[in-house]
C-alpha atoms as one frame of an Amber mdcrd trajectory, in Angstrom:
protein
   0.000   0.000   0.000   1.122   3.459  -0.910   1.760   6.422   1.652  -1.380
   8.067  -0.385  -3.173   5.020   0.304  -2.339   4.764   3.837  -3.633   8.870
   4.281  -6.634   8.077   2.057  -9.127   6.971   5.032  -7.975   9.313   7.641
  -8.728  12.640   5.166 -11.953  10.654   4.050 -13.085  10.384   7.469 -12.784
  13.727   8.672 -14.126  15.220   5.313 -16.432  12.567   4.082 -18.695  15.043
   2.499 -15.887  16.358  -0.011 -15.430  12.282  -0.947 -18.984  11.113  -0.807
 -21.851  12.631  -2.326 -24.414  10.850  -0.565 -24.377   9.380   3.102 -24.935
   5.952   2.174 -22.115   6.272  -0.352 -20.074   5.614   3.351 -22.102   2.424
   3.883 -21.531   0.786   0.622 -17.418   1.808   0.875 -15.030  -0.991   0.787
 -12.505   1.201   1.594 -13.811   2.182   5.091 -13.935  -0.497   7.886 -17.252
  -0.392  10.134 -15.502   1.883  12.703 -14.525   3.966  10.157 -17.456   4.344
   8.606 -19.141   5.142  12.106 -16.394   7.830  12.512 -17.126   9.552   8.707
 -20.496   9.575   9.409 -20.440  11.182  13.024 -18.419  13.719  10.825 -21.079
  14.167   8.518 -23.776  14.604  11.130 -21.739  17.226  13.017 -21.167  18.973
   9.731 -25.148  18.388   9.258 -25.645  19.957  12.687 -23.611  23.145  12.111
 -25.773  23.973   8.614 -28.415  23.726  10.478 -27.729  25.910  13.253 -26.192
  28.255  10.452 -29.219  27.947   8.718 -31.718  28.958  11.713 -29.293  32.120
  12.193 -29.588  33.537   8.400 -26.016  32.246   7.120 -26.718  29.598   5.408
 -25.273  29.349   1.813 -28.167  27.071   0.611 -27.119  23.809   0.346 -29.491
  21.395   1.787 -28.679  19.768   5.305 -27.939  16.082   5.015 -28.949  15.336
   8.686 -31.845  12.802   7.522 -29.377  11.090   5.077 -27.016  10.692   7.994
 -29.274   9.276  10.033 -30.738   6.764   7.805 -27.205   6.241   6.753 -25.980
   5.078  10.407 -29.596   3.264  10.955 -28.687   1.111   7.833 -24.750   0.549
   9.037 -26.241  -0.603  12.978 -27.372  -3.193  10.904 -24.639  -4.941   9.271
 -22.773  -7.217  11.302 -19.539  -6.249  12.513 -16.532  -6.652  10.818 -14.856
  -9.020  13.743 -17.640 -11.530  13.960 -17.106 -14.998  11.967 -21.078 -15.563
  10.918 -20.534 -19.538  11.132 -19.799 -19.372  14.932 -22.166 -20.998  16.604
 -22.760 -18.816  19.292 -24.728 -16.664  16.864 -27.202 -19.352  15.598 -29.440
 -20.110  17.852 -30.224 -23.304  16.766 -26.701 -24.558  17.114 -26.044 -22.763
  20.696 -25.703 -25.834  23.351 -28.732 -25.952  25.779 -28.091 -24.449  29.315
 -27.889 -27.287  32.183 -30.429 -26.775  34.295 -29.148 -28.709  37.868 -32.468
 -30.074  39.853
């Protein structure tokens, strides 16, 4: 891997909006691990956040808050599995988890 490489993901999460265009561009990244991806987004909803306060004090330079995007965005990552889980262990199917002994 390149030293570009290697910089690519930290610049990408800080500024996510200048590499993304959409929110869910983040989730669908192969580039980005899940923690990452967490991390860009938070970026993007702080971003989100300032617009919006900008927005309700008459500076806003009209670009349309991306809060909803963000949200959904994060809503749809929660539900991937993590990147550290191994989705044959057992412990995750419930039909192959041993039964608890029960002593009398």
């Amino acid at each position: 891997m390149s030293e570009h490489n290697q910089e690519l993901p930290k610049e990408v999460i800080e500024v996510p909006f200048e590499h993304f265009s959409h929110p869910m561009d983040i989730v669908e990244s192969d580039i980005l691990s899940k923690d990452e991806k967490i991390e860009a987004l938070n970026a993007w909803e702080e971003d989100a956040r300032r617009l919006s306060v900008a927005t309700a004090e008459g500076m806003s330079g009209g670009e349309p808050s991306r809060m909803i995007d963000v949200a959904e965005a994060k809503t749809a990552l929660e539900a991937e599995e993590p990147d550290n889980i191994d989705p044959t262990d057992a412990a995750l199917d419930p039909e192959r988890r041993p039964s608890p002994h029960v002593e009398d």
